[in-house]
C-alpha positions in Angstrom: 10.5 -4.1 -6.0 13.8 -3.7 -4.3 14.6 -6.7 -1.9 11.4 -8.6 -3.1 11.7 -11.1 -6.6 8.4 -12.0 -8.4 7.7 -15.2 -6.6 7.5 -13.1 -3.0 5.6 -10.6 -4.6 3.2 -12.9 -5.4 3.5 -15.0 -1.9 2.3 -12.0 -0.3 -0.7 -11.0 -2.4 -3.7 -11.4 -0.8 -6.5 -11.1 -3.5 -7.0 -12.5 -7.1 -6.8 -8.7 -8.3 -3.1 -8.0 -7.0 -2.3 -11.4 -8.3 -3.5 -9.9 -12.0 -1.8 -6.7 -10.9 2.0 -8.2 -10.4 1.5 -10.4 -13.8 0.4 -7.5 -15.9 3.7 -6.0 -14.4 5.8 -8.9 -15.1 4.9 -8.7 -18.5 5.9 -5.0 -18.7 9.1 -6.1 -17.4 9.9 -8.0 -20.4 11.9 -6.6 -23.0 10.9 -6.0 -26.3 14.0 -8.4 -27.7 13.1 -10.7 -25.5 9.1 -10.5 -26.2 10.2 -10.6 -30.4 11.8 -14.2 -29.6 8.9 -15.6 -28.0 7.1 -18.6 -29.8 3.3 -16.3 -31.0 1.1 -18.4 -28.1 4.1 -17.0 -25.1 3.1 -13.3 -26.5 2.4 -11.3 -23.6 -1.7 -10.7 -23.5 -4.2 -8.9 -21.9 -4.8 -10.4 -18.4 -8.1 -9.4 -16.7 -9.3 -12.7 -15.0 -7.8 -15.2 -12.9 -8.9 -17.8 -15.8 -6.9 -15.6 -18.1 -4.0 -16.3 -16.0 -4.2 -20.1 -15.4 -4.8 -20.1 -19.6 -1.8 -18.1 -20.1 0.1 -20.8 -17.7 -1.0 -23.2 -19.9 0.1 -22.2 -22.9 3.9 -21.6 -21.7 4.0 -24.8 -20.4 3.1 -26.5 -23.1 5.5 -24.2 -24.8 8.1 -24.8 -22.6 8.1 -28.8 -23.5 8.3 -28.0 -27.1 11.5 -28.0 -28.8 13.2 -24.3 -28.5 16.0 -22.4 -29.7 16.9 -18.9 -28.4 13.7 -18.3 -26.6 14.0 -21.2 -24.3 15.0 -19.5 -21.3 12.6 -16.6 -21.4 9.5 -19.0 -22.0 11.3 -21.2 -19.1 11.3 -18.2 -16.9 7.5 -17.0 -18.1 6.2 -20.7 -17.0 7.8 -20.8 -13.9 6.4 -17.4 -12.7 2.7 -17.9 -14.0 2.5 -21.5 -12.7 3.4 -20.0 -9.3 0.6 -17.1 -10.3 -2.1 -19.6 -11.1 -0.8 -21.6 -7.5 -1.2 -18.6 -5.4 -4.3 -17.7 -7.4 -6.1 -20.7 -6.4 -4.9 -20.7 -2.8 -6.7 -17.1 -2.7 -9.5 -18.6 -4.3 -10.3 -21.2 -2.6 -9.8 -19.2 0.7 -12.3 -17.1 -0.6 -14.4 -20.2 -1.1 -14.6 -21.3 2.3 -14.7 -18.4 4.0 -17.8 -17.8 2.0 -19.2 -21.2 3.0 -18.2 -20.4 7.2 -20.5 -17.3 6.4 -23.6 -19.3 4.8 -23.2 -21.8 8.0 -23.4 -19.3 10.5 -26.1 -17.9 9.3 
């Protein structure tokens, strides 16, 4: 990941799937300190779907306005990375969308 943060990594993924890829891996970044600290609904989770994404965005938001102590800046920093997730995975989706729809007009 040298030279490249989370955010580009995720600006330059191109498909739902790499999208779930890089957030599985951001979640293995995490330390296990830092994972014990975490409020039980910021728990890292099994990610397989771009729904269990945008749900997993969810929850650390709503998290994040919640009153914290220590864990505050690790939820902070989990929100801000899968909002961005669920943003780029809606921009791929809704690609997807209307390319699909340029195909069913063509034909």
């Amino acid at each position: 990941m040298e030279g490249f943060g989370w955010q580009q990594l995720l600006d330059v993924a191109e498909t739902d799937a790499k999208v779930i890829a890089i957030a599985r891996d951001f979640l293995a970044s995490l330390e296990p300190r830092e994972v014990a600290r975490l409020p039980e609904r910021c728990r890292p989770r099994k990610l397989f779907t771009a729904d269990d994404v945008g749900a997993f965005a969810l929850d650390l938001v709503r998290e994040h306005g919640e009153e914290m102590d220590e864990a505050a800046p690790i939820v902070h920093r989990m929100a801000a990375f899968f909002a961005h997730a669920n943003i780029r995975l809606s921009h791929i989706l809704s690609k997807a969308n209307d390319d699909e729809s340029g195909l069913r007009e063509t034909a």
